[in-house]
ZADO-1210 file (C-alpha; in nm, 4 decimals, padded with zeros to 6 digits):
<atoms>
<atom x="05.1396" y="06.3944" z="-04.1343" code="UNK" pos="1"/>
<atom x="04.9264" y="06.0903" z="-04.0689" code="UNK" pos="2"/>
<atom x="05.0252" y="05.8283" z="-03.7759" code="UNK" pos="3"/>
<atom x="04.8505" y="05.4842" z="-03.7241" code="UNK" pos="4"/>
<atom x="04.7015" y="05.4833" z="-03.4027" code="UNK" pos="5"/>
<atom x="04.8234" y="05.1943" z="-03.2059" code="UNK" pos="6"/>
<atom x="04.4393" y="04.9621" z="-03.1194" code="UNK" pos="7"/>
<atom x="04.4168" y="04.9963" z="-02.7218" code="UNK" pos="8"/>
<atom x="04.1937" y="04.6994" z="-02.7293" code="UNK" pos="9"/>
<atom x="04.4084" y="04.3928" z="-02.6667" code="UNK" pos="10"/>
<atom x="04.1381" y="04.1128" z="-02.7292" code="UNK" pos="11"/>
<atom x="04.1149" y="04.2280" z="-03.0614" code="UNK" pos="12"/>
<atom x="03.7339" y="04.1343" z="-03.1030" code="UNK" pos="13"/>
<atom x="03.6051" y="04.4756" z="-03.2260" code="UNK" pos="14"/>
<atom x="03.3389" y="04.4396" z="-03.5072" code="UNK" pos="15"/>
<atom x="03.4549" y="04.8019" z="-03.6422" code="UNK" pos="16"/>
<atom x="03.8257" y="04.7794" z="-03.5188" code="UNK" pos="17"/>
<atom x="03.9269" y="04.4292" z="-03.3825" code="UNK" pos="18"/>
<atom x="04.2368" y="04.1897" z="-03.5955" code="UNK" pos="19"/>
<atom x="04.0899" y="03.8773" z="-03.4341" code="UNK" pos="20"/>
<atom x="03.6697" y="03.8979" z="-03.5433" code="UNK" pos="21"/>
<atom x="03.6366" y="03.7011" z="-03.8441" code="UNK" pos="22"/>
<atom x="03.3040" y="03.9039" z="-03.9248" code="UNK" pos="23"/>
<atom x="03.5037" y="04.2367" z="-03.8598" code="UNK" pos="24"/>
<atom x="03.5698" y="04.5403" z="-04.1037" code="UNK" pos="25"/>
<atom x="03.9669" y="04.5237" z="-03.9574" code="UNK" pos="26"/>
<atom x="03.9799" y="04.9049" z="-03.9925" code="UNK" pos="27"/>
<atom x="04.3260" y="05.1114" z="-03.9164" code="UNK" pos="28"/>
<atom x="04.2988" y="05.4545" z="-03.7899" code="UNK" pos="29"/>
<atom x="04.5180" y="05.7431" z="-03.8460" code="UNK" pos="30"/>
<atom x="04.5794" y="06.0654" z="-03.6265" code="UNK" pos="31"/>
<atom x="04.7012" y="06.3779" z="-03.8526" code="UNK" pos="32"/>
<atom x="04.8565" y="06.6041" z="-03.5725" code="UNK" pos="33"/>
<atom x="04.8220" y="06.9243" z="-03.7572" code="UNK" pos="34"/>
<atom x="04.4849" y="06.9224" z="-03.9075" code="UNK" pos="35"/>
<atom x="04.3898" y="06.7657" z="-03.5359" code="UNK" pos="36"/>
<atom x="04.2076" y="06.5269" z="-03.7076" code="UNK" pos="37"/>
<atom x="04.1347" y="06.1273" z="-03.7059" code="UNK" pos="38"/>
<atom x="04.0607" y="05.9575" z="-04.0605" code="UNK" pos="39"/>
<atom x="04.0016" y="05.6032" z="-04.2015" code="UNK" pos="40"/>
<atom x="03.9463" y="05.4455" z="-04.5181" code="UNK" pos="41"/>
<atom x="03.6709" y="05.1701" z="-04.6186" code="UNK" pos="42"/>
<atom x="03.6356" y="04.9316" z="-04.8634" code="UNK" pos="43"/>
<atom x="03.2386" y="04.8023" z="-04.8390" code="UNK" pos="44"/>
<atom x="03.1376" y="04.4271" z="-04.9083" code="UNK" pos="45"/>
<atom x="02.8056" y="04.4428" z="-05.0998" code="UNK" pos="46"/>
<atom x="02.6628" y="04.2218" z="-04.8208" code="UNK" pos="47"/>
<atom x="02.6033" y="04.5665" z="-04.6498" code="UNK" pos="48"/>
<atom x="02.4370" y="04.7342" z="-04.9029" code="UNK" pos="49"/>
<atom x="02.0676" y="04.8423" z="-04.8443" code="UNK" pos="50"/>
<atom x="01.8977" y="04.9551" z="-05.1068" code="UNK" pos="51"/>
<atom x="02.0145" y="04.9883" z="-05.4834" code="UNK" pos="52"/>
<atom x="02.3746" y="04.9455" z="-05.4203" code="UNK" pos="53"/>
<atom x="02.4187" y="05.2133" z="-05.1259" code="UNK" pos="54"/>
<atom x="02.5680" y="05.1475" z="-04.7530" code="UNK" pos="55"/>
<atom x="02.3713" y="05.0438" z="-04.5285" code="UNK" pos="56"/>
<atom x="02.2429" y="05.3231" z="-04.3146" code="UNK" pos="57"/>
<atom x="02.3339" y="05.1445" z="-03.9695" code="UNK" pos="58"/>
<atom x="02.6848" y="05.0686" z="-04.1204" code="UNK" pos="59"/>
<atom x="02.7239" y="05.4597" z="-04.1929" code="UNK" pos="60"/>
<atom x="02.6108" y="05.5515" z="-03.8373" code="UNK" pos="61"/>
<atom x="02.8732" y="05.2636" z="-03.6743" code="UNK" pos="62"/>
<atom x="03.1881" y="05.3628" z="-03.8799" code="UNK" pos="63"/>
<atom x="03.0735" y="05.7332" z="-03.7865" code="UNK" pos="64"/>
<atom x="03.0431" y="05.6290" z="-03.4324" code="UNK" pos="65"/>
<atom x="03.3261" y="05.4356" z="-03.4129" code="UNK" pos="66"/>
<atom x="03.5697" y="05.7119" z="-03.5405" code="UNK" pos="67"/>
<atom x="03.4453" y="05.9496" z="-03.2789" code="UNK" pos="68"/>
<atom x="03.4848" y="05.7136" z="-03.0686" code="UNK" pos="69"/>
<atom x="03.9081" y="05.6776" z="-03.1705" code="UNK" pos="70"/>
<atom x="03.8948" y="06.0776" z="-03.2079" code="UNK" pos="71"/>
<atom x="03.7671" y="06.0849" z="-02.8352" code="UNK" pos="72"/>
<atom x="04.0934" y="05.8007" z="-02.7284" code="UNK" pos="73"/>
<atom x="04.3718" y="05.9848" z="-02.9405" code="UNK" pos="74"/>
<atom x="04.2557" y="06.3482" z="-02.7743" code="UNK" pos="75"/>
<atom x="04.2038" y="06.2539" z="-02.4442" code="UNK" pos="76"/>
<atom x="04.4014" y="05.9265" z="-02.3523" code="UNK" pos="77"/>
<atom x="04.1048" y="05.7562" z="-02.1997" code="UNK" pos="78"/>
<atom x="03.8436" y="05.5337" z="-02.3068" code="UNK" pos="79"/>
<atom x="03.4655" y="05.7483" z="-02.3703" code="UNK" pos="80"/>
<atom x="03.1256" y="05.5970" z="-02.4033" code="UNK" pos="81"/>
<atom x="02.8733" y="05.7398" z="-02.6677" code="UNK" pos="82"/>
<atom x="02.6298" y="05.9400" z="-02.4446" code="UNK" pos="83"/>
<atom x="02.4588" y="06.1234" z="-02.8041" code="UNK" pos="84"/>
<atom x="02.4683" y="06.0989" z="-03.1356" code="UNK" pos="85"/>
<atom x="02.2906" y="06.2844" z="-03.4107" code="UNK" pos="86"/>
<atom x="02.3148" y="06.1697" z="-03.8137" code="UNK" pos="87"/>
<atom x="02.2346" y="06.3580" z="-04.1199" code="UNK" pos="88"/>
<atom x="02.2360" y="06.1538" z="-04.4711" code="UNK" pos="89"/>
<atom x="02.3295" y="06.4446" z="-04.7088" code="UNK" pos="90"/>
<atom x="02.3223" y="06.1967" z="-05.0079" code="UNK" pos="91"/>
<atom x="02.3774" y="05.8424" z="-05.0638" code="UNK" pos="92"/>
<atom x="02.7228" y="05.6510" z="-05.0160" code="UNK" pos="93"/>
<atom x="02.7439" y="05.3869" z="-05.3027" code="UNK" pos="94"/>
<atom x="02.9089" y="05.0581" z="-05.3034" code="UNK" pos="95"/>
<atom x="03.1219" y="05.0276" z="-05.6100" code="UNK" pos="96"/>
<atom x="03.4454" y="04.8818" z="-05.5321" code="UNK" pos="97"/>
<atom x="03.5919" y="05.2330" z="-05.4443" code="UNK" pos="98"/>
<atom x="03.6799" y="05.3312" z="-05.0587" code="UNK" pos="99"/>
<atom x="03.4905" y="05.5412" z="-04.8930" code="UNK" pos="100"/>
<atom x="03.7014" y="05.7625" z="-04.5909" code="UNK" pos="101"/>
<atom x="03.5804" y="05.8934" z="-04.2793" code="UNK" pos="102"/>
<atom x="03.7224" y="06.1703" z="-04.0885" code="UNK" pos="103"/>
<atom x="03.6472" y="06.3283" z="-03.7360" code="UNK" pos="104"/>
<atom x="03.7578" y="06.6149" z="-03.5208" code="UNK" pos="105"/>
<atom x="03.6826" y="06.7494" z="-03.1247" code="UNK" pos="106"/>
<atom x="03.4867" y="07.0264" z="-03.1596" code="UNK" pos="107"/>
<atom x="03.4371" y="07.0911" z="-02.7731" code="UNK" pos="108"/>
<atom x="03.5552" y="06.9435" z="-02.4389" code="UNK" pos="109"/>
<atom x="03.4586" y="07.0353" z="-02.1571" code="UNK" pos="110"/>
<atom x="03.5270" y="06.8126" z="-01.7816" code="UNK" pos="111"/>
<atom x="03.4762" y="06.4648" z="-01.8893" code="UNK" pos="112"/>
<atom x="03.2212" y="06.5512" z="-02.2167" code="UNK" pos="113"/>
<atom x="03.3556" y="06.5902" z="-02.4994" code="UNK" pos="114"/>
<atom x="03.1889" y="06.6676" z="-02.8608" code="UNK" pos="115"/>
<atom x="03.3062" y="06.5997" z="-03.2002" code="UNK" pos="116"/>
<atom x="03.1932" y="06.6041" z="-03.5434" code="UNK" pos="117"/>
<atom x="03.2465" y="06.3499" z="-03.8109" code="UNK" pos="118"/>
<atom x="03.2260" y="06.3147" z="-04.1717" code="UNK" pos="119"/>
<atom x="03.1784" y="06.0094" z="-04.4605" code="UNK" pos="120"/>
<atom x="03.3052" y="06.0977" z="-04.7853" code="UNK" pos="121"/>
<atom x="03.2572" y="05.8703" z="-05.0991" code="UNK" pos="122"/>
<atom x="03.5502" y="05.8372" z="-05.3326" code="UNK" pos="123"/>
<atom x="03.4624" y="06.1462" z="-05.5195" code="UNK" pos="124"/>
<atom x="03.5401" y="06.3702" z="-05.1910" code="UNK" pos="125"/>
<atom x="03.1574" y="06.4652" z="-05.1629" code="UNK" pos="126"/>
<atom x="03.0348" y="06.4345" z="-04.8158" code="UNK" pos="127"/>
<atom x="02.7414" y="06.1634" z="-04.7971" code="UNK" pos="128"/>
<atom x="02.6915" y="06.1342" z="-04.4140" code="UNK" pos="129"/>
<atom x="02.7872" y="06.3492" z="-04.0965" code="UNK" pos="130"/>
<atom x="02.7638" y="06.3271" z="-03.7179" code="UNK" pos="131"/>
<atom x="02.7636" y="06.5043" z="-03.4021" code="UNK" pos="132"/>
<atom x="02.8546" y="06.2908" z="-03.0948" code="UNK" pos="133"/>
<atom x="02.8576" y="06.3915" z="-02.7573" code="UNK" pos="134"/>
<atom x="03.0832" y="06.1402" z="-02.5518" code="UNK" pos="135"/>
<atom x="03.1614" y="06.0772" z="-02.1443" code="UNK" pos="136"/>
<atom x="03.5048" y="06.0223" z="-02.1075" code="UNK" pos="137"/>
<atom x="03.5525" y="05.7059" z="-01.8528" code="UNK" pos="138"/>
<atom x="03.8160" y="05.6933" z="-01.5689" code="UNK" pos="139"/>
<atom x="04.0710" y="05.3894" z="-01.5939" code="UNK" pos="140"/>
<atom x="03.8536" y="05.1601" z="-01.3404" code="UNK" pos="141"/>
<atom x="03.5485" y="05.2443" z="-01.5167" code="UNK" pos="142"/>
<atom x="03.6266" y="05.1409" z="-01.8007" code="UNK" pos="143"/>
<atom x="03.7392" y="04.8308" z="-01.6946" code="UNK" pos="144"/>
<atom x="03.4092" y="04.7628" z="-01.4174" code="UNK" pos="145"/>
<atom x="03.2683" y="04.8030" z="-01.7738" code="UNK" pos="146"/>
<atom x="03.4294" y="04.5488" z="-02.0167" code="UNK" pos="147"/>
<atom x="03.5044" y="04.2812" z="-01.7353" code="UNK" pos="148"/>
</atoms>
């Protein structure tokens, strides 16, 4: 069963995440305790298309990023960094009024690295974009030296 996952960032300022940004996508994400997996869904403005009506690449490889990077939170209970992250466009994700979700899962941790893989799906259920991220998980006072 899916569970919203309660935004640890109080400023709310996210462009991928944040209540408050004007210019933000506002997104919700959801933790699904027995498939051990985090999802989202998307509704694309056509101001990020790129060519003939598809997603913008760099708006593919943030949401992808961005859900590893909630994956990373709801697994380990600390805030992680992106240290690598590799894309493959298996076919393009069109803009046409239909949501598009996003799903990721922890493929690997190991000390404070840990590795996930994560998938875009267009409304159809065919996969259109997937990731491998490697990520450094940050202590408490890092990650605060880091936003201040």
């Amino acid at each position: 069963m899916k569970k919203e996952i309660k935004n640890p960032f109080p400023d709310g300022n996210c462009f991928f995440c944040g209540s408050n940004n004007k210019f933000g996508l506002k997104l919700k994400f959801y933790w699904d305790e027995e498939k051990k997996e985090a999802s989202t869904e998307y509704l694309a403005a056509k101001h990020f298309t790129g060519q003939g009506n598809i997603l913008h690449g760099a708006i593919q490889m943030g949401l992808l990023d961005e859900i590893m990077g909630w994956t990373s939170y709801v697994f380990t209970e600390k805030m992680a960094v992106t240290s690598g992250i590799n894309v493959k466009f298996l076919k393009p994700a069109y803009i046409d009024g239909e949501k598009i979700s996003i799903t990721c899962k922890v493929t690997s941790k190991e000390g404070l690295k840990i590795k996930m893989h994560a998938k875009l799906f267009n409304i159809k259920g065919a996969a259109c974009t997937e990731a491998e991220g490697s990520y450094h998980i940050l202590s408490s006072e890092k990650y605060r030296d880091i936003i201040q």
